[in-house]
N, C-alpha and C positions, 0 to 999 in steps of 0.2 A: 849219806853218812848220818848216824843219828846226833841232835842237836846238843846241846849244852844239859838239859835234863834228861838225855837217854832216850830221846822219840826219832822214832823215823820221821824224814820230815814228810811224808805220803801220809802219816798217818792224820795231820792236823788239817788234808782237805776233806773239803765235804761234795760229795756229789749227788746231784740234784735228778730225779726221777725225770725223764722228760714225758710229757703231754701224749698221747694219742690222736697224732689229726684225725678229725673224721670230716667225710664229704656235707657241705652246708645242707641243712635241713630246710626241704621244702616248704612254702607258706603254707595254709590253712586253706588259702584263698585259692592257690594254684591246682591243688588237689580235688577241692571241691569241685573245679570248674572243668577239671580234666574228666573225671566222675560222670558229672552230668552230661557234658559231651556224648560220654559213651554212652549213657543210659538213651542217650536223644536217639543217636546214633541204632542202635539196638531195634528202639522202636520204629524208627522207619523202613527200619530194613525189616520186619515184623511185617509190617501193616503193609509193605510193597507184597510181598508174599502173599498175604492172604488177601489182598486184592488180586492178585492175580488166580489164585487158584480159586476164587469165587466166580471170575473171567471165565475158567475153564470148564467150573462146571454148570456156567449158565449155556456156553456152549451145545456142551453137551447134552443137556437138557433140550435142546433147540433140535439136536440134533436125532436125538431117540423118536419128539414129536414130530420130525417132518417123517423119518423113517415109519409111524405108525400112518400119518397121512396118507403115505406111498399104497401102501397095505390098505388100507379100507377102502381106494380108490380104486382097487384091483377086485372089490365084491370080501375081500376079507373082515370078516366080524374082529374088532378091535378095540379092548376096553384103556379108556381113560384119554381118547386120540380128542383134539381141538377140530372140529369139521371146520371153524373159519378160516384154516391154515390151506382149503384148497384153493384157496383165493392169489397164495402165496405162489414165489417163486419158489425154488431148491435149489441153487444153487448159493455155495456158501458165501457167505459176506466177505471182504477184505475186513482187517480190523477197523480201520479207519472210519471203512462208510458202516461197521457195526456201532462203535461208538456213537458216532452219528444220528444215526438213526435210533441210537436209544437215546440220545437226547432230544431229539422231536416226540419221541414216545414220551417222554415226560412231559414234555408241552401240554401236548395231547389231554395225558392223563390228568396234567392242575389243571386243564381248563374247564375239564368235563366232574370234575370231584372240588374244588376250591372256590374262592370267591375270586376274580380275575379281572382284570383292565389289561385295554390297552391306550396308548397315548404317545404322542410324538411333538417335538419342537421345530421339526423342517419345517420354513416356507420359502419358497422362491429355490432358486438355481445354484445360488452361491453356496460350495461347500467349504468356505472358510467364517462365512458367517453363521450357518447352521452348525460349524463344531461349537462356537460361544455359544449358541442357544439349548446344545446338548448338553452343555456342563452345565450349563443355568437350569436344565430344567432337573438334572441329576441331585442337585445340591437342592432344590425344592424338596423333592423326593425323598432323599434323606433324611430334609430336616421335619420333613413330617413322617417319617418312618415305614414309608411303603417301599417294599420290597419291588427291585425290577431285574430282568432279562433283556440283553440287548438284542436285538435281530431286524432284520431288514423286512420291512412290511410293502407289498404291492399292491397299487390299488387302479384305478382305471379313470381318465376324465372323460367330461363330456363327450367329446369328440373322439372316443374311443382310443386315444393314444395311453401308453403302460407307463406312469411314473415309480419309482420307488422312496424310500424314506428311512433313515433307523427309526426302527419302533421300538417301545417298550412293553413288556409285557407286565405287567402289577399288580402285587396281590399285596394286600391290607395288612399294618404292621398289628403286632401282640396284641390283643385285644381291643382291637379296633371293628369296630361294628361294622356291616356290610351297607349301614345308610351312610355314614360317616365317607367309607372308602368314595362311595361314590360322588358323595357330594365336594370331597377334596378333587377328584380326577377331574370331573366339570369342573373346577374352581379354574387347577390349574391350566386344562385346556384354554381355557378364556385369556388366562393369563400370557399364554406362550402362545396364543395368535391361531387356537387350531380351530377348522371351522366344525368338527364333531373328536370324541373319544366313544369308547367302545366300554361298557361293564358288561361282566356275567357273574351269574349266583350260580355254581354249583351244572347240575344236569339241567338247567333253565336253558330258556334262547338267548343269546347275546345282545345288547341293548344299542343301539346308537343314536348317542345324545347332539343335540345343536351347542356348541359352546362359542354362536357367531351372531347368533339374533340379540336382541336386548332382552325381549318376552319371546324365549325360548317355545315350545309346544311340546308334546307328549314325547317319548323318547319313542326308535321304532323300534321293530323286531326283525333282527339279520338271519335267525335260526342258528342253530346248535351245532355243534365244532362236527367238524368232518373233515380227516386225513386226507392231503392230496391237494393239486392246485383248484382254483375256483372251476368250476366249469364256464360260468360264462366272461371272466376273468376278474370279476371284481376283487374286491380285499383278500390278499391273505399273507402269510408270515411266514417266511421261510426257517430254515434250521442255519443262516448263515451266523458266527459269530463274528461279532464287534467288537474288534479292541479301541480302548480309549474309547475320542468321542468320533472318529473314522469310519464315513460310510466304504464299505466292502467294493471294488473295480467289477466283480463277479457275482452274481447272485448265485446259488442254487436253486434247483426245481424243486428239492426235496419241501413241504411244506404244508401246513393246517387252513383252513377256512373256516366260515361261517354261514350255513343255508339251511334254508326251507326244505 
């Protein structure tokens, strides 16, 4: 009914617009972080790819040169064929022992093109004492900036029995000169109880130094790297990897030397 002045009483409310909820808006920070995830994300799945199809076509490459080998061993004239590959087997690798085997070719190739050490902290039998002396001699290493590779090294005693060791293999940090490298390796050697270390320069012969006399003498000459075990069994390195500072239960055959 309308009021004392004539108004609907409907007419004297007010009604209010109501709001639009809308869903709370993302941080700045959550976005970004999602972003880059994916970008990470992106890239590795990139760079798995094209590692592996570089995988494929180192294969195949492997695969074209043993098939021209096949052929020029038949009296067939063959251009661009590697003749050292008759040496080789043909039968195709697993991937396992391919990867493998291209990481001893690396060995290989720093020893024979780089400037290179070897050196080791085992002595005696105990391999709860030689992992402390492995991480002492890692953390030397580090803090003087020389690069190393773990692997188990073979060598021969007196009496003709076969011990083994982790070795390190080491090449000289960012400009570090080639007298410098050597004279930290002998340093350390002395330090970590070892009675010789090992340098080479480049395509030289391999050096092995005294780091047990007080008045050391001339270093000698072991000769220049050669794929394969020792012939007469002394020193060599195999391709086994070390994790942490744990010598390996197994060795591998696969492995480099040093000879005349």
């Amino acid at each position: 009914m309308p009021d004392a002045n004539g108004k609907s009483p409907t007419e004297n409310l007010t009604i209010k617009p109501q709001k639009e909820k809308r869903p709370p808006a993302r941080s700045a920070s959550n976005g970004a972080n999602g972003a880059q995830s994916s970008r990470l994300q992106l890239i590795q799945k990139k760079g798995a790819m094209l590692d592996r199809r570089q995988l494929m076509l180192n294969i195949k490459k492997i695969q074209q040169q043993r098939l021209k080998v096949q052929q020029a061993q038949k009296g067939n004239t063959v251009k661009g064929v590697d003749m050292n590959l008759h040496t080789q087997g043909y039968d195709m690798l697993s991937f396992g022992k391919f990867i493998s085997e291209g990481g001893l070719a690396r060995a290989v190739s720093k020893s024979k093109t780089q400037v290179t050490g070897h050196i080791s902290a085992d002595r005696g039998d105990s391999e709860t004492e030689n992992r402390k002396k492995r991480k002492g001699l890692e953390k030397d290493l580090k803090k003087k900036g020389i690069g190393y590779k773990k692997s188990v090294g073979k060598y021969k005693y007196d009496d003709g029995k076969q011990g083994s060791e982790v070795s390190y293999h080491t090449t000289p940090g960012k400009g570090m000169s080639k007298r410098k490298f050597g004279k930290l390796t002998r340093r350390l050697g002395r330090k970590h109880g070892q009675e010789s270390v090992i340098t080479k320069d480049k395509d030289k012969p391999a050096r092995l130094h005294d780091t047990q006399s007080k008045k050391p003498g001339a270093s000698y000459n072991i000769g220049k790297t050669k794929a394969g075990q020792h012939p007469r069994g002394d020193g060599e390195t195999t391709d086994n990897k070390v994790r942490s500072a744990k010598h390996p239960k197994n060795t591998k055959k696969r492995s480099f030397h040093y000879d005349n």
